[in-house]
C-alpha positions as CSV (number, residue, x, y, z in Angstrom):
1,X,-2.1,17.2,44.0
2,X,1.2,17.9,42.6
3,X,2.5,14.2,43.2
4,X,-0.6,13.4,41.3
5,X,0.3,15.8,38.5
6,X,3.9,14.4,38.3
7,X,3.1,10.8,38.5
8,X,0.3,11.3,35.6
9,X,3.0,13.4,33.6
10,X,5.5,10.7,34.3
11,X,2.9,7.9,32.9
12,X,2.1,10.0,29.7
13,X,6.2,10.1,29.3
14,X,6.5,6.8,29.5
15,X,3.2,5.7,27.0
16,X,5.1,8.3,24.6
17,X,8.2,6.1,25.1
18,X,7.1,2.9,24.3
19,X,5.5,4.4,21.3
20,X,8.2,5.7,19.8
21,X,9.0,3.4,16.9
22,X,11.8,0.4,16.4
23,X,11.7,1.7,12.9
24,X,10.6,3.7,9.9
25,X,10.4,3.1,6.4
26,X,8.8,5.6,4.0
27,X,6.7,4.1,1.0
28,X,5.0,4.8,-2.0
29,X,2.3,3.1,-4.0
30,X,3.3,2.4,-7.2
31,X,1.6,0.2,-9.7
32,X,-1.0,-0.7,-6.9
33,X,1.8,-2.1,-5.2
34,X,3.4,-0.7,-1.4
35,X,7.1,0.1,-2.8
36,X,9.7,0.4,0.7
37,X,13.4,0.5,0.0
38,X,15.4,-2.7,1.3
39,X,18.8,-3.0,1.9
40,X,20.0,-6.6,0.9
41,X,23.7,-8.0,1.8
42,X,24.8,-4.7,1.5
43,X,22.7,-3.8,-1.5
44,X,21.2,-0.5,-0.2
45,X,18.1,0.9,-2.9
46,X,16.4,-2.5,-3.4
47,X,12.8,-1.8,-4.1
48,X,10.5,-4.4,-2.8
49,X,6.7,-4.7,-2.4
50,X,5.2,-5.0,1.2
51,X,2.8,-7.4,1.1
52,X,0.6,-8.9,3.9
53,X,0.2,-12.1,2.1
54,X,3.7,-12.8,1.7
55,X,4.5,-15.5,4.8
56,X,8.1,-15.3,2.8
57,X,10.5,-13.0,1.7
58,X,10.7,-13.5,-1.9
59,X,13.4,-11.9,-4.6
60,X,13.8,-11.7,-8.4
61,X,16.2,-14.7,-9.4
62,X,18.2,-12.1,-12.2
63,X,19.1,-9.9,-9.2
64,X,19.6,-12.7,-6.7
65,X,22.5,-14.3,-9.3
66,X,24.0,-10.5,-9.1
67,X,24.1,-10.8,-5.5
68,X,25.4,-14.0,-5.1
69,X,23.1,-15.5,-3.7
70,X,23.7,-19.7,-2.8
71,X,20.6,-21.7,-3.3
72,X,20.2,-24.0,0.3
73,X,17.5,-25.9,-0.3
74,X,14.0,-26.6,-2.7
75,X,10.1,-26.2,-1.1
76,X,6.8,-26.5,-2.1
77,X,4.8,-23.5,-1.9
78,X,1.0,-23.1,-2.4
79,X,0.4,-20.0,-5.0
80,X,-2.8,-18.4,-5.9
81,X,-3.2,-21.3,-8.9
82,X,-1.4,-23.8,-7.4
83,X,1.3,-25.7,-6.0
84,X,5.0,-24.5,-7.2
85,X,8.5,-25.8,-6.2
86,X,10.9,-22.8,-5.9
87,X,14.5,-22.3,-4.7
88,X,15.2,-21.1,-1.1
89,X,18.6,-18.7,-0.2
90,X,19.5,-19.0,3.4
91,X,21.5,-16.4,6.0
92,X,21.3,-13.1,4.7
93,X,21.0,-9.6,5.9
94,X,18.3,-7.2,5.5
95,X,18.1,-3.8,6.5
96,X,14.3,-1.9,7.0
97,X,14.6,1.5,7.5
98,X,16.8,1.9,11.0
99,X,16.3,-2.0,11.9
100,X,18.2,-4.9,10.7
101,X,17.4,-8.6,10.2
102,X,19.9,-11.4,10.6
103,X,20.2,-14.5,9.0
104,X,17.0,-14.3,6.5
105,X,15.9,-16.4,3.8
106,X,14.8,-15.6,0.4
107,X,12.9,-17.6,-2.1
108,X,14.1,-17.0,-5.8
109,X,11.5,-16.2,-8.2
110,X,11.2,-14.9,-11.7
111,X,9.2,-11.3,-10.7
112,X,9.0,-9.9,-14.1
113,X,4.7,-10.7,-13.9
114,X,4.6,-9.3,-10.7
115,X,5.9,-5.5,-11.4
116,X,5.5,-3.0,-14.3
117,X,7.9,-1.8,-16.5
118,X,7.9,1.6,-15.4
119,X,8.4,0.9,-11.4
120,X,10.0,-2.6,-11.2
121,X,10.1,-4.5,-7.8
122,X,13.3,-6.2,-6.7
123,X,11.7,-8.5,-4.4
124,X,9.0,-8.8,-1.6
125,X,8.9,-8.5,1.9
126,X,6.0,-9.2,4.5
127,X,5.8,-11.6,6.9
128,X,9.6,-11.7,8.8
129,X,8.5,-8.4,9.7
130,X,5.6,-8.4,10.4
131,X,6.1,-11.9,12.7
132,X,8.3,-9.5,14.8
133,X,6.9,-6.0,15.3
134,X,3.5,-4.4,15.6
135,X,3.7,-3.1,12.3
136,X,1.5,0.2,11.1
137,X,1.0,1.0,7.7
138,X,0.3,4.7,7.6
139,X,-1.3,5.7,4.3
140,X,-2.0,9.4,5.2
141,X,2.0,9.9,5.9
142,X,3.0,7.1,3.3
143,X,5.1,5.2,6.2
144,X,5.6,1.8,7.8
145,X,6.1,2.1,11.5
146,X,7.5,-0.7,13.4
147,X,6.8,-0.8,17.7
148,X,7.9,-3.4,19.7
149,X,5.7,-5.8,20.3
150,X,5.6,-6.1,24.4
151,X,5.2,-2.2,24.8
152,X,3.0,-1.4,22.3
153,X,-0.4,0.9,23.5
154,X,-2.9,1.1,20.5
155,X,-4.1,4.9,19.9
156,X,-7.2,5.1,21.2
157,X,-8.6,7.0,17.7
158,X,-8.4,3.2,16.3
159,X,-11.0,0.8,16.4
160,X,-10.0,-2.9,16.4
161,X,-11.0,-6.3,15.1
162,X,-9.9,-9.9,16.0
163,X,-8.4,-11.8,13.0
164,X,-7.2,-15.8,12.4
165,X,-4.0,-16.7,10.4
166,X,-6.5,-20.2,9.7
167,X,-5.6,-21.3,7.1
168,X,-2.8,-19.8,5.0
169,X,-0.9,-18.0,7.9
170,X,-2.0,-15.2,6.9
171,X,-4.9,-12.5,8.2
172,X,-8.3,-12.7,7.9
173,X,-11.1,-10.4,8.3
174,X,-14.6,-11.7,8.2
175,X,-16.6,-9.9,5.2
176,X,-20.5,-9.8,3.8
177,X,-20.9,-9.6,0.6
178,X,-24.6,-7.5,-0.3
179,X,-25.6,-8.8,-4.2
180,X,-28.6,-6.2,-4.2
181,X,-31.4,-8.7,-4.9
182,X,-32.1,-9.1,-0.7
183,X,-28.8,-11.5,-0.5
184,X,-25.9,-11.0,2.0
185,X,-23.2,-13.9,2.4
186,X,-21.3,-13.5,4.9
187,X,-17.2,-15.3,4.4
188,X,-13.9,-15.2,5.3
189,X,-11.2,-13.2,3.7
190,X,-7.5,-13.0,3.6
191,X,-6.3,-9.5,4.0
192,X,-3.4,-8.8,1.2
193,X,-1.3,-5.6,0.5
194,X,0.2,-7.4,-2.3
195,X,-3.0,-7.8,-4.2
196,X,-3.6,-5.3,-6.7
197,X,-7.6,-5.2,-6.6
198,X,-10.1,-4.3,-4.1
199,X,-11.6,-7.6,-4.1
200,X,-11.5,-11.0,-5.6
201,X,-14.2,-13.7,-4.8
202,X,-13.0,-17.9,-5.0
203,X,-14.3,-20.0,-7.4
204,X,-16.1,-22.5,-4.9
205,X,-18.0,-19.5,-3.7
206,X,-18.7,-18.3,-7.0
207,X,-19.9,-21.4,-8.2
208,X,-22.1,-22.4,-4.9
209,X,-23.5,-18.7,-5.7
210,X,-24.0,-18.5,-9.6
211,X,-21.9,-15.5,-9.2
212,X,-21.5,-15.0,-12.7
213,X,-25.2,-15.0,-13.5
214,X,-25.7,-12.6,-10.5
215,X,-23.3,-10.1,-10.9
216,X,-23.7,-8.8,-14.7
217,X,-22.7,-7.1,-17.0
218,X,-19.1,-8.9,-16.5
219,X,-16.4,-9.9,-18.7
220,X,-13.5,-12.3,-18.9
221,X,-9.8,-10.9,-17.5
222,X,-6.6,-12.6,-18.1
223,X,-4.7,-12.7,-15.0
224,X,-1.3,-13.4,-15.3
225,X,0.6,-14.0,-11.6
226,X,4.0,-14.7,-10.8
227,X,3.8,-18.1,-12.2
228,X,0.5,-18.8,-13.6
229,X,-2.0,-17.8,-15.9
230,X,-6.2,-17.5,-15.3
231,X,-8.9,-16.4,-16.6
232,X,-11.2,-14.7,-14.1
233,X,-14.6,-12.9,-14.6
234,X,-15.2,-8.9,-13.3
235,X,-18.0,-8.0,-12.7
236,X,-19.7,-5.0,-9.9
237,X,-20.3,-5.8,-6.5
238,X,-23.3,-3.8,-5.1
239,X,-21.5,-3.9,-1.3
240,X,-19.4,-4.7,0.9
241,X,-19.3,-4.6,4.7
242,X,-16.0,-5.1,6.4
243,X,-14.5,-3.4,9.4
244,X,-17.8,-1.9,10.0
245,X,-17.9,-0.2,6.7
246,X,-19.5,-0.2,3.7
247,X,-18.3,0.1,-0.1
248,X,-21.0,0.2,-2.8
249,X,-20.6,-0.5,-6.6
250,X,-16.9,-1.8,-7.2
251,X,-15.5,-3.9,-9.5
252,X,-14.8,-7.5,-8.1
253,X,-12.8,-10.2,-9.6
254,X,-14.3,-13.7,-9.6
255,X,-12.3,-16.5,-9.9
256,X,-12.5,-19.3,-12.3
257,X,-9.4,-21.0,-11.5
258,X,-10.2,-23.7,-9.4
259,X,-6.4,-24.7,-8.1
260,X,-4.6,-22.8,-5.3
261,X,-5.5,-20.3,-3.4
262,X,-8.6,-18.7,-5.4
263,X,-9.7,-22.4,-5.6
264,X,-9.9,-23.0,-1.6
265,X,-13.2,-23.3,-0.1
266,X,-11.9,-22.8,3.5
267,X,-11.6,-19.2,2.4
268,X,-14.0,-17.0,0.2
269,X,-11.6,-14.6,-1.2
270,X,-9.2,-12.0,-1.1
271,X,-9.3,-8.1,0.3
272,X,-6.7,-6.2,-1.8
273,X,-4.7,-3.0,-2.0
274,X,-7.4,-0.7,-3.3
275,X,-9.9,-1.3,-0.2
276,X,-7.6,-1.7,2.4
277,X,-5.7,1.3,1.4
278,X,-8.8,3.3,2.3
279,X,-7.2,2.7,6.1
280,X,-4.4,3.4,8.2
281,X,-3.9,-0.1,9.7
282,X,-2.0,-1.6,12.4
283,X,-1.3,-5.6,12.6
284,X,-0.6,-6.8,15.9
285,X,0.5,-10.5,14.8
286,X,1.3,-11.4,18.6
287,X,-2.2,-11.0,19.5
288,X,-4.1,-11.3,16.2
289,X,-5.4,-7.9,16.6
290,X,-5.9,-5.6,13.6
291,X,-6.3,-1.6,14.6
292,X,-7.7,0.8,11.8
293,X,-9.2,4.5,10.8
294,X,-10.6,5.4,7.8
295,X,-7.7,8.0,6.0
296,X,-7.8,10.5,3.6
297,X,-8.1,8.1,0.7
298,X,-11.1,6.3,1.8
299,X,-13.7,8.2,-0.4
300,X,-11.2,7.7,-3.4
301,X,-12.5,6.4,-6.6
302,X,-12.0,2.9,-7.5
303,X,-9.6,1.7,-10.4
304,X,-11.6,0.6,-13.6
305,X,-11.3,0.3,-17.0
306,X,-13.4,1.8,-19.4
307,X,-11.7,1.6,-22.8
308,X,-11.6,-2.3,-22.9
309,X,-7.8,-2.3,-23.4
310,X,-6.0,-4.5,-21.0
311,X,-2.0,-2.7,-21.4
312,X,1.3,-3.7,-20.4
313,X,4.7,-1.8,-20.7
314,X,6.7,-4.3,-22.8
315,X,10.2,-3.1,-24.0
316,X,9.4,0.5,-23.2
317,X,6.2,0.4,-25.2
318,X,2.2,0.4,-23.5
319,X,1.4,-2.7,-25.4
320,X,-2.4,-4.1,-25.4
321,X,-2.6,-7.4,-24.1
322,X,-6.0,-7.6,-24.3
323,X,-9.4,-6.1,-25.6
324,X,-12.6,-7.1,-24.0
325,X,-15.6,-8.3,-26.0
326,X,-18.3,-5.9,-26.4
327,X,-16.1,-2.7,-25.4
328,X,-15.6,0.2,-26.8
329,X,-11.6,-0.7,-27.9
330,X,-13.2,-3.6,-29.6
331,X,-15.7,-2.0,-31.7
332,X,-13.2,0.2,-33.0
333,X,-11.0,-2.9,-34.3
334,X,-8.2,-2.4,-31.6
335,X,-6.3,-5.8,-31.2
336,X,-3.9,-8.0,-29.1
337,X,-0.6,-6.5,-30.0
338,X,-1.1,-3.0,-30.5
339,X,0.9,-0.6,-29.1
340,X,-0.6,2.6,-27.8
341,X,1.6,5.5,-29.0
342,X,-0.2,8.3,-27.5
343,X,-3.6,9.1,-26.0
344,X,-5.1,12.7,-26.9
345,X,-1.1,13.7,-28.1
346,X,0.1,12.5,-24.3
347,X,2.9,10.1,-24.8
348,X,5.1,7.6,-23.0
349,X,1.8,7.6,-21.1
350,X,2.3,4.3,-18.1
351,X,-0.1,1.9,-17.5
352,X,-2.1,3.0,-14.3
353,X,-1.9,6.9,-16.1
354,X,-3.6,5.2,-18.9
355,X,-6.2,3.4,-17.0
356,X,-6.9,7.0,-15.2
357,X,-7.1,9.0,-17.8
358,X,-9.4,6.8,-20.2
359,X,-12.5,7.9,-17.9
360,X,-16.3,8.2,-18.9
361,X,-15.7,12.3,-17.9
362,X,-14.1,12.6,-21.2
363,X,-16.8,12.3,-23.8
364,X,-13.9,11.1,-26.3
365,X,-10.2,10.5,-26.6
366,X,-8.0,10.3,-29.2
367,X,-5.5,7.4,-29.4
368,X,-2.4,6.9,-31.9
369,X,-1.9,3.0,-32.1
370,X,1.2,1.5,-34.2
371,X,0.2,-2.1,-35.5
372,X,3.1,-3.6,-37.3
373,X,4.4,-0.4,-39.4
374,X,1.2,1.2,-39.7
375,X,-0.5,4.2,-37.8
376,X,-4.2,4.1,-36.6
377,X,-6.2,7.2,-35.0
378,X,-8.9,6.2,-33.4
379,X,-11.7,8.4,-31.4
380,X,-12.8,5.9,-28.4
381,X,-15.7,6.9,-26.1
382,X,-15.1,5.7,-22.9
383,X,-18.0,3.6,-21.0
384,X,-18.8,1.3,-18.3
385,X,-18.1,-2.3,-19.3
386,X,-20.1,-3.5,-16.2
């Protein structure tokens, strides 16, 4: 019995071993975005998103100029609109928490669409690490852990699902979609960190469906991406089942672009940020394997807009970009340009604070706008716009 006890001990020593992590790198969500510090060539305090969509490391071009960074080569890339040719940096250094990368490449983009004013991005990372390590992304403790792949023991508090890198290289889950009128469609779905939704629907599906007809209210959105520009329709989703869980009454984005990614039929959309970040996952890339468990943010309210403003911090200022037809902004005369001073005497508000605090549980609020030289007051009532 004691040899038993000792060799049972010693197995539980070892498991414990080969869990202890290659790596870790705390995070924080910022802008709907995972920010992780990078170090770059010796750069340490790069912020970069983390972003299971990314097959590529990508950088801003200002800062990759700063660095000195050589361009090696051209490629052709697929986007979510299209098809772009960007610049490609070869054999550099990258540093993720205690683990560094040799000879890694960088694509060079322009990144300024990508992050907000008030939390810029540097760059985005994704794929070279996940290709390498079992790679958990722990949203109750706000860190990425990164196991070796041959050792690794999934906790046995996770469940798991299967997932295929067809067609894009990167996951996807298999998702139904519920309208409420006794119709489930059940699709394919790439799973991405990097998108700042919780879910957007491509415009093949949309069309085969009528989506647009279906799901009203809705309302046009202007999406500006890293290099493109789209309109898109959002409107509320009764459900969705994925992982063995269900999410009623969000806002989903439909696509009316029909180039790129959100124009591919061989997928039917995209999971984002604000439903997978209801989980602690872990992606197994060696063996396709996703392991998850609901986390403290899972019952967490869903990001909306309910003033009809669409804001953007532009030169230190939360400048409208947009005001939806038929919402309460536009009613009250609120236009493309305007810069929101303050809302109910809270300034230098940013723009996800903004989006949280204009909320149907305030009857009214009180925003200063400056339009040229002239200040407006205006009382808005909050509502649903779908």
């Amino acid at each position: 019995m004691k040899r038993l006890f000792i060799f049972l001990a010693l197995c539980a020593s070892l498991q414990s071993l080969a869990q202890k992590p290659v790596a870790r790198l705390p995070f924080e969500i910022q802008a709907e975005h995972i920010h992780v510090k990078v170090e770059v060539d010796g750069q340490k305090d790069l912020t970069m998103a983390f972003d299971t969509g990314a097959r590529a490391n990508l950088i801003d071009k200002d800062l990759a100029t700063k660095l000195g960074f050589e361009v090696s080569g051209r490629q052709q890339v697929e986007g979510a609109s299209g098809i772009i040719i960007i610049e490609l940096s070869e054999g550099h250094t990258m540093s993720v928490g205690e683990y560094s990368f040799q000879q890694e490449a960088f694509f060079l983009m322009e990144l300024d669409r990508l992050s907000d004013e008030d939390h810029p991005i540097d760059g985005v990372i994704g794929g070279s690490i996940l290709d390498r390590f079992v790679t958990e992304i722990n949203f109750d403790k706000s860190e990425i852990l990164l196991y070796d792949q041959k050792s690794f023991e999934a906790p046995t508090s996770y469940s798991q699902q299967k997932f295929s890198f067809y067609p894009f290289g990167i996951p996807v889950l298999t998702g139904q979609l519920n309208l409420g009128n006794g119709t489930r469609l059940e699709g394919r779905y790439l799973v991405d960190t990097g998108d700042a939704l919780a879910l957007s629907l491509n415009y093949p599906l949309v069309k085969k469906q009528t989506l647009t007809k279906t799901l009203t209210p809705n309302y046009p959105y202007v999406s500006r991406n890293v290099n493109s520009e789209s309109t898109d329709i959002i409107g509320r989703l009764p459900q969705f089942d994925f992982l063995g869980h269900g999410f009623q009454g969000f806002p989903v984005r439909m696509a009316e672009d029909e180039g790129g990614v959100s124009g591919s039929a061989e997928v039917d959309g995209i999971i984002g940020l604000e439903l997978l970040k209801r989980f602690n996952l872990i992606f197994d890339y060696s063996k396709q394997q996703l392991y998850f468990e609901p986390n403290l943010l899972y019952d967490s309210s869903f990001l909306e807009n309910f003033s009809g403003l669409v804001v953007r911090k532009v030169n230190g200022q939360l400048t409208v970009e947009q005001v939806i037809d038929g919402s309460p902004a536009k009613e009250l005369g609120l236009q493309e340009g305007d810069i929101v001073l303050a809302v109910d005497d809270q300034d230098d508000l940013i723009k996800f604070e903004f989006y949280e605090y204009v909320h149907p549980l305030r009857k009214e609020v009180k925003i200063k706008i400056l339009r040229e030289e002239e200040i407006i007051l205006v009382n808005l009532k909050p509502g649903n716009l779908i």
